[in-house]
Backbone bond lengths (Angstrom), bond angles and torsions (degrees), N, CA, C in turn:
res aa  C-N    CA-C-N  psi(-1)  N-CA   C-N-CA  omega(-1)  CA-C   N-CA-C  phi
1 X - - - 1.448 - - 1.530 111.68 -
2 X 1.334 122.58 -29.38 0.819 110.51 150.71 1.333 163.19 -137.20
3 X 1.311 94.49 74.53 1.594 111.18 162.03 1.653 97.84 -122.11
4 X 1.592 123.74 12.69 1.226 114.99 154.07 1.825 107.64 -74.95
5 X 1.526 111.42 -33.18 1.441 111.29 -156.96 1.473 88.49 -73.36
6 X 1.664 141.70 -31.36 0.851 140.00 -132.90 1.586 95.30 -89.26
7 X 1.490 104.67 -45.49 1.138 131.25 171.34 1.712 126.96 -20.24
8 X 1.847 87.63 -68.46 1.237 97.00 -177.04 1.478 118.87 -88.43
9 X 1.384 121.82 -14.91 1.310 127.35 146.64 1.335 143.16 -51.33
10 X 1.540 101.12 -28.80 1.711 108.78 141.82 1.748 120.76 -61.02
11 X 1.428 108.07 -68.91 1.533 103.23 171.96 1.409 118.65 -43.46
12 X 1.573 129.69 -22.61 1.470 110.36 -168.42 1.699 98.53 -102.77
13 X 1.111 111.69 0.42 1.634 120.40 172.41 1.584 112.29 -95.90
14 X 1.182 117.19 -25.52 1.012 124.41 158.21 1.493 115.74 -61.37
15 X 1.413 112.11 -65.55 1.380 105.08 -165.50 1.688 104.92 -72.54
16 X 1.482 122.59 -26.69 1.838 107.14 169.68 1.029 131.30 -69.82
17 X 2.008 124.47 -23.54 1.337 131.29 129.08 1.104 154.04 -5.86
18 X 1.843 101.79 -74.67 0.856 110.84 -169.53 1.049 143.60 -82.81
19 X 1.402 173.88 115.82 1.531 144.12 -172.53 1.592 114.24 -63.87
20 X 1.158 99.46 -60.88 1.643 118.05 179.28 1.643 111.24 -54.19
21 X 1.188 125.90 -38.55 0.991 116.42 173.75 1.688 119.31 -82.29
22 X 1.443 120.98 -19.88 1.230 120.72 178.16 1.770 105.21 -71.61
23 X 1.574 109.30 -15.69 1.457 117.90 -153.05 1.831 86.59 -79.45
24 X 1.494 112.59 -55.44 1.424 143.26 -179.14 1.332 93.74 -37.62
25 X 1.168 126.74 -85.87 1.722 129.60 174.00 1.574 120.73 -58.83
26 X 1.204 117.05 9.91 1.909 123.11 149.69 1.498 108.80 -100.29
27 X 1.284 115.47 -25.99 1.618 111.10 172.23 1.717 106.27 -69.99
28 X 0.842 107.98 -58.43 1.818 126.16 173.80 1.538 99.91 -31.36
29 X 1.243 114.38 -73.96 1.686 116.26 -168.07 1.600 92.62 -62.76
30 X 1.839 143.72 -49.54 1.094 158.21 -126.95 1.969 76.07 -99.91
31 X 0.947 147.90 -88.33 1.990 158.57 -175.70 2.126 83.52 -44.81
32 X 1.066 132.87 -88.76 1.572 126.56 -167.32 1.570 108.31 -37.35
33 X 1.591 129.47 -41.93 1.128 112.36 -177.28 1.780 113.91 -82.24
34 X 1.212 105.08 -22.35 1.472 101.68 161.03 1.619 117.44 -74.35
35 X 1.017 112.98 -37.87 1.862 99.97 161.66 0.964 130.50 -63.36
36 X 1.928 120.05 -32.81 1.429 93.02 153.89 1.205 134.16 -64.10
37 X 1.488 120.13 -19.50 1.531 111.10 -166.22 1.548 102.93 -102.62
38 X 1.103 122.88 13.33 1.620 123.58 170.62 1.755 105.33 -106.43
39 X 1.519 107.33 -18.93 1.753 123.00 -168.51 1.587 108.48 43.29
40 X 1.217 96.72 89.57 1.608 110.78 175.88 1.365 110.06 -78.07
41 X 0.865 142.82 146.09 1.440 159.76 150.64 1.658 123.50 -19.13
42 X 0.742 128.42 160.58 1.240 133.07 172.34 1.848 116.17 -43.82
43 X 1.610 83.19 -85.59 1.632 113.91 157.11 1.729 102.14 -32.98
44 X 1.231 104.59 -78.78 1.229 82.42 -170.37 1.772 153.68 -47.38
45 X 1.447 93.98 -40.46 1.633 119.66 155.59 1.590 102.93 -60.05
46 X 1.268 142.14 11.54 1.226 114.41 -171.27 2.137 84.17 -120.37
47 X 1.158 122.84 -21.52 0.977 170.06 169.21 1.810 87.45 -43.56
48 X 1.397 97.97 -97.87 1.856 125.43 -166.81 1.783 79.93 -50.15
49 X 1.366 118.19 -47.19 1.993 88.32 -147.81 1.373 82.72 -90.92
50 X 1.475 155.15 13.38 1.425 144.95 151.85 1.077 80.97 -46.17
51 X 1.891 96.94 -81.11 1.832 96.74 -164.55 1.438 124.11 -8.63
52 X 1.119 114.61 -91.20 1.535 141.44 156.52 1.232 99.48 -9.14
53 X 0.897 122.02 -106.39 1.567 117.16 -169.90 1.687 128.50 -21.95
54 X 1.692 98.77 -66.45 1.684 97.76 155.14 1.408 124.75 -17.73
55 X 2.056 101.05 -78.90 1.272 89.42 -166.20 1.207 130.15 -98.56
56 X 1.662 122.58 25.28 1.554 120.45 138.52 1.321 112.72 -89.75
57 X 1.089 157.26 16.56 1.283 143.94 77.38 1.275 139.80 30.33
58 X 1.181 87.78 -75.03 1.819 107.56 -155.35 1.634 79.55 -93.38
59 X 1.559 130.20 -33.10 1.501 106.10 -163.49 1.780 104.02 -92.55
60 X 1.466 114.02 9.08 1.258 108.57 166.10 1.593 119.50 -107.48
61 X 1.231 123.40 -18.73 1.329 142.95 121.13 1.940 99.11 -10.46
62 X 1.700 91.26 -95.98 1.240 105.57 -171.27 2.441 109.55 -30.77
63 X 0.910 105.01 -62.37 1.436 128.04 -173.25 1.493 96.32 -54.30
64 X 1.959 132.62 -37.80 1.204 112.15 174.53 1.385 121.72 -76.82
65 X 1.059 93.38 -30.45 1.923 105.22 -176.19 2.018 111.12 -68.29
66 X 1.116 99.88 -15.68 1.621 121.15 177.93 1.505 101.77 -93.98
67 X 1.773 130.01 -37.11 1.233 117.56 -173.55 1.705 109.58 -84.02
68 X 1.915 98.50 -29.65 1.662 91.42 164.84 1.036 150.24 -113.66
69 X 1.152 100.67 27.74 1.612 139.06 135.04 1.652 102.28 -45.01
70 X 1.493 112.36 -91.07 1.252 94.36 -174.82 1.166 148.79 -86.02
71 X 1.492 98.11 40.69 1.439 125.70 -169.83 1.544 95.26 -104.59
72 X 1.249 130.72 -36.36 1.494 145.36 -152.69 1.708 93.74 -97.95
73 X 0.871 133.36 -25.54 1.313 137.79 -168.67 1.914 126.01 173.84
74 X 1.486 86.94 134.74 2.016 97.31 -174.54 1.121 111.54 -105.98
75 X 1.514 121.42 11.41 1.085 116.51 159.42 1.620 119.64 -110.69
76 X 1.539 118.37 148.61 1.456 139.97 166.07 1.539 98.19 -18.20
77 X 0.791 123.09 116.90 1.909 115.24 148.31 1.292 102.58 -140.96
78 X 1.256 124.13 152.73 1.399 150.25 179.28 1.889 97.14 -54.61
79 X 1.621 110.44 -53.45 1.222 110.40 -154.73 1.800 104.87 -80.13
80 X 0.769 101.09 -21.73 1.899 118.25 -178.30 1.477 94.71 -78.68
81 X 1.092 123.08 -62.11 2.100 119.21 -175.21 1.789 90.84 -66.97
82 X 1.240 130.20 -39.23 1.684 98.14 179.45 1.451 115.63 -68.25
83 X 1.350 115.08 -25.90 1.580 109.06 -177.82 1.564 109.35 -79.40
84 X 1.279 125.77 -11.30 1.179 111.00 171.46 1.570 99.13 -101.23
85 X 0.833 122.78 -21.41 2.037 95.77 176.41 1.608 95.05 -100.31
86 X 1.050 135.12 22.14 1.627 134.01 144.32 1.472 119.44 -80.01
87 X 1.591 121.50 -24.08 0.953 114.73 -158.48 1.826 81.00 -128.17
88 X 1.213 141.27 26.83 1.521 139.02 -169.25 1.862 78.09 -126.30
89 X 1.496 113.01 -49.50 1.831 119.07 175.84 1.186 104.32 -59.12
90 X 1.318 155.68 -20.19 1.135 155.40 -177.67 1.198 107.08 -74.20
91 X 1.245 124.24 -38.80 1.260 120.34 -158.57 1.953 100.52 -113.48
92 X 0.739 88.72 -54.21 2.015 89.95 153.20 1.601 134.60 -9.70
93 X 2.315 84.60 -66.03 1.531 83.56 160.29 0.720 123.06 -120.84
94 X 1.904 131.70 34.03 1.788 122.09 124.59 1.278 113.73 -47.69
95 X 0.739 88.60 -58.16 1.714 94.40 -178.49 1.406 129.38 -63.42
96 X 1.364 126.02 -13.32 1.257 137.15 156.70 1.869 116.15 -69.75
97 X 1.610 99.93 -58.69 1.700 98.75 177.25 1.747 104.50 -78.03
98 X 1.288 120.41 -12.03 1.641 107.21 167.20 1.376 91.85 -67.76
99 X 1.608 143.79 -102.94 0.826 139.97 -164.45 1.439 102.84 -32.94
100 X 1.544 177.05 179.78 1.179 144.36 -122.28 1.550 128.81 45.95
101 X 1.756 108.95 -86.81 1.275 122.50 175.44 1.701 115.96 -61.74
102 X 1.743 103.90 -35.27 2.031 95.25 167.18 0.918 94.41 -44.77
103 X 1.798 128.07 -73.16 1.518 127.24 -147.94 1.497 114.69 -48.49
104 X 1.254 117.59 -29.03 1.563 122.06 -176.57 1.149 114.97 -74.15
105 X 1.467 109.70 -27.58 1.720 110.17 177.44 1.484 129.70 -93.22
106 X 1.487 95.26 -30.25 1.460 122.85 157.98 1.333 128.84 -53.61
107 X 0.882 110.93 -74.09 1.856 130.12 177.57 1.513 119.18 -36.86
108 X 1.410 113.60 -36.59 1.655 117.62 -150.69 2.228 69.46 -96.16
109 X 1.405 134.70 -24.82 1.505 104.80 -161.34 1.007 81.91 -101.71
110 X 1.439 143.73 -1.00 1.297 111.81 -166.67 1.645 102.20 -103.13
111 X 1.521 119.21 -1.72 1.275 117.49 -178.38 1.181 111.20 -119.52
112 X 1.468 136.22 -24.66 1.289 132.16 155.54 1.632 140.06 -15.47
């Protein structure tokens, strides 16, 4: 039980934190209320909350590797700023080809 509590105490520190991740979970509610009102498929919703899942994920992922980073060192280094915009790009382009794959599922009902 607890490393469930631990769990969700990361996600809710995450989301009062974060910007990007609060942004991630307004797209989520903003893509689900358009699936209900387009009624996606089974498949497909199983599809969108992969999505979802991944890339809040990857941006809390992203946010630890950035907190120990600057836990490891307070000074500038070259090698510390590539691991955080390596691991800020990671999540960028999940989030670029997710938004991608909505459009593929989206598009064909909403113009049909």
């Amino acid at each position: 039980m607890k490393s469930f509590y631990y769990a969700f105490k990361g996600i809710r520190h995450g989301f009062l934190t974060e910007r990007n991740f609060r942004f991630h979970v307004l797209a989520i509610i903003v893509v689900t209320t358009a699936g209900l009102v387009t009624g996606l498929s089974a498949i497909e919703w199983c599809i969108i909350f992969i999505m979802f899942g991944w890339v809040t994920a990857l941006e809390l992922i992203n946010t630890a590797i950035e907190r120990t980073i600057d836990l490891v060192t307070e000074e500038i280094h070259p090698l510390a700023g590539q691991a955080k915009d390596l691991a800020s790009g990671a999540v960028l382009i999940f989030a670029f080809f997710s938004a991608i794959i909505g459009l593929i599922i989206f598009i064909p009902k909403w113009f049909s």
